[in-house]
C-alpha positions in Angstrom: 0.0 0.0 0.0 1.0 3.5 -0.2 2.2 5.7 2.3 0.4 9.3 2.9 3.3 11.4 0.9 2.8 9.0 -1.9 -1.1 8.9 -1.8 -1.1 13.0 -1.5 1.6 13.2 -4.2 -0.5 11.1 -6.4 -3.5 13.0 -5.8 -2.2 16.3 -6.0 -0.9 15.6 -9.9 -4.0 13.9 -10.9 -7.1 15.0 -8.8 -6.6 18.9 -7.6 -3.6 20.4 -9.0 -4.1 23.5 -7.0 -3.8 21.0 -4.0 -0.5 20.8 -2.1 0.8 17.8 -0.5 -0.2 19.4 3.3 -3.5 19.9 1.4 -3.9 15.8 0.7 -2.4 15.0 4.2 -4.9 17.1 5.8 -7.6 15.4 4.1 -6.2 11.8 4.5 -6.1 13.2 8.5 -9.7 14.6 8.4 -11.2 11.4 7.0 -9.6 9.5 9.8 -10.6 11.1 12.2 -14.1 11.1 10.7 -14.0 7.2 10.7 -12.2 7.1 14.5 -15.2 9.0 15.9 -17.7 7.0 14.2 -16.6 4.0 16.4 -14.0 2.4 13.5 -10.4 1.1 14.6 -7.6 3.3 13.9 -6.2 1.0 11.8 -9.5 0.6 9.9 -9.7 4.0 9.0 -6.0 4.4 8.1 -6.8 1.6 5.4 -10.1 3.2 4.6 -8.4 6.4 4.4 -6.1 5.2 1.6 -8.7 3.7 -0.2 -10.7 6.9 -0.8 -7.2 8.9 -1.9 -6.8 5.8 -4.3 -10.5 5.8 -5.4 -10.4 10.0 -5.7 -7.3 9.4 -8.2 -9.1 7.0 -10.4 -12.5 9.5 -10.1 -10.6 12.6 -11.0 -9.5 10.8 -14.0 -12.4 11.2 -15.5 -14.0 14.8 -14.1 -12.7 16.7 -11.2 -15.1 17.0 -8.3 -16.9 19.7 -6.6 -15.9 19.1 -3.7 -12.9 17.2 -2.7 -14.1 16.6 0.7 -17.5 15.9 0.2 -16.4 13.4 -2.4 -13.8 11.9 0.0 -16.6 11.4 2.9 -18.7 9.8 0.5 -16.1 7.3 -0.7 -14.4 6.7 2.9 -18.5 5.9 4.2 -18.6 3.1 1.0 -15.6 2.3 2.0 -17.0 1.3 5.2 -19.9 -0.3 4.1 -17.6 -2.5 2.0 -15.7 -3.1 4.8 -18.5 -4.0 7.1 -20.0 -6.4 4.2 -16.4 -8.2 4.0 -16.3 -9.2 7.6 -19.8 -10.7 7.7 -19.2 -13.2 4.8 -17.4 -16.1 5.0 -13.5 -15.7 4.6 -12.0 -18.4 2.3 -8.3 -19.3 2.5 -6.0 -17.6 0.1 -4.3 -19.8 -2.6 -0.7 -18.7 -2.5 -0.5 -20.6 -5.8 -1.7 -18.7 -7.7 -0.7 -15.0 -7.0 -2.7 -11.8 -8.3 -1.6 -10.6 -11.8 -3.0 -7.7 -11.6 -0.4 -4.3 -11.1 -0.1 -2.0 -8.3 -2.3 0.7 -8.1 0.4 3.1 -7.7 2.3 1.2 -10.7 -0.2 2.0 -13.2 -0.4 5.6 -12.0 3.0 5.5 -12.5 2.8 4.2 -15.5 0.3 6.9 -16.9 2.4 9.5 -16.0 5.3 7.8 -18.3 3.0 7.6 -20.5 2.0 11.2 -20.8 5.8 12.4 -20.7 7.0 10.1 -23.5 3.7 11.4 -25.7 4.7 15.2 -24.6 8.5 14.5 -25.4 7.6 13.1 -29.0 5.4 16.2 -29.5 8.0 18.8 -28.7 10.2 16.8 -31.2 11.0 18.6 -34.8 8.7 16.7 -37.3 11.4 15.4 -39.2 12.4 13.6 -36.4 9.4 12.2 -34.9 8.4 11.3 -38.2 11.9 9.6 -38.8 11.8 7.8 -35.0 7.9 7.3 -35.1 8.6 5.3 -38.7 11.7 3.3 -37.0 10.9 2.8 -33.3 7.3 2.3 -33.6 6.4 1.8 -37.2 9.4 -1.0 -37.3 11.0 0.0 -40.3 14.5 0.1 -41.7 16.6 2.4 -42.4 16.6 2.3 -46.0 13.0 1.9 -46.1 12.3 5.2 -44.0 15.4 6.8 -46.1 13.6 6.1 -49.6 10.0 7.0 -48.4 11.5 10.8 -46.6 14.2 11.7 -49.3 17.2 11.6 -47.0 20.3 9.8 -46.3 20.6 6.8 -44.7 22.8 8.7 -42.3 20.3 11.3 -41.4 17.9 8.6 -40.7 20.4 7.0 -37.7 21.0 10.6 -36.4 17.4 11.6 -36.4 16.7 7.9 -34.4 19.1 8.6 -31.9 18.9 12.1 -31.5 14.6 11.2 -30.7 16.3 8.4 -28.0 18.1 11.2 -26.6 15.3 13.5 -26.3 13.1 10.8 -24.4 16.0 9.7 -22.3 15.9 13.2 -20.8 12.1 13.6 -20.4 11.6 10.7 -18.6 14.5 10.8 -16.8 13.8 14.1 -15.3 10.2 12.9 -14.8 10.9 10.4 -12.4 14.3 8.1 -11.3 14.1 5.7 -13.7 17.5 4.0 -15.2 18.2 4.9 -18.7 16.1 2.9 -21.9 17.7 0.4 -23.5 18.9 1.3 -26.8 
């Protein structure tokens, strides 16, 4: 699970970008102690807590709210309810054979954000060259194929492709620590 600097970090790209990280831990704080006076377990509500932040991120995907806080008490009382439905029904064992496939929730945020800096570093490329690295990189051609159909030198054609690596290698890079691409 994530911590509360990573859930309010998160949030504060995604959800409210006007939102600080104080602005998310206050919230994550508030909703607590919501739950804790409402007779819940402070661990409960902690788990609860970073639920909601994880189901606001996935909400504000879509359309941003009117109100962050009244959306977060609304999600942290289904939370609950969930919650409360989960400990009535009958708990069958886990199979450790067979682990979950599915990501992290924080990977495929993570993800998306990679996703959206690689897209914004091959806009701010000249056309030539995200034409010429769309053509090789994505598009799978050779070099003499992409050389015949652009009128240019097989030699421009290489320094165009790596130039493009370059480029990315710097976006994402600065976007988060991530070790270099492979080339």
């Amino acid at each position: 699970m994530k911590d509360e600097a990573t859930c309010a970090r998160d949030s504060n790209r995604s959800a409210a970008p006007g939102w600080s990280d104080a602005d998310w831990t206050a919230l994550r704080t508030t909703i607590i102690a919501y739950l804790v006076k409402r007779g819940q377990g402070y661990h409960l509500a902690e788990d609860i807590a970073q639920e909601t932040c994880v189901r606001i991120l996935r909400y504000c995907e879509g359309q941003p709210p009117a109100s962050l806080y009244a959306l977060a008490f609304r999600i942290a009382l289904n939370c609950l309810v969930d919650a409360a439905r989960k400990e009535k029904a009958p708990v069958a064992e886990l199979d450790d054979a067979q682990p979950c496939e599915a990501p992290l929730q924080d990977s495929v945020v993570h993800g998306r954000d990679r996703i959206r800096h690689f897209q914004d570093a091959l806009d701010a490329m000249p056309e030539l060259r995200r034409s010429v690295f769309i053509k090789r990189r994505i598009e799978d051609k050779s070099h003499s194929q992409i050389s015949a159909e652009l009128g240019i030198s097989v030699a421009s054609v290489e320094k165009h492709v790596s130039r493009g690596l370059q480029d990315l290698r710097k976006v994402l890079t600065r976007s988060d620590d991530v070790p270099d691409l492979p080339k």
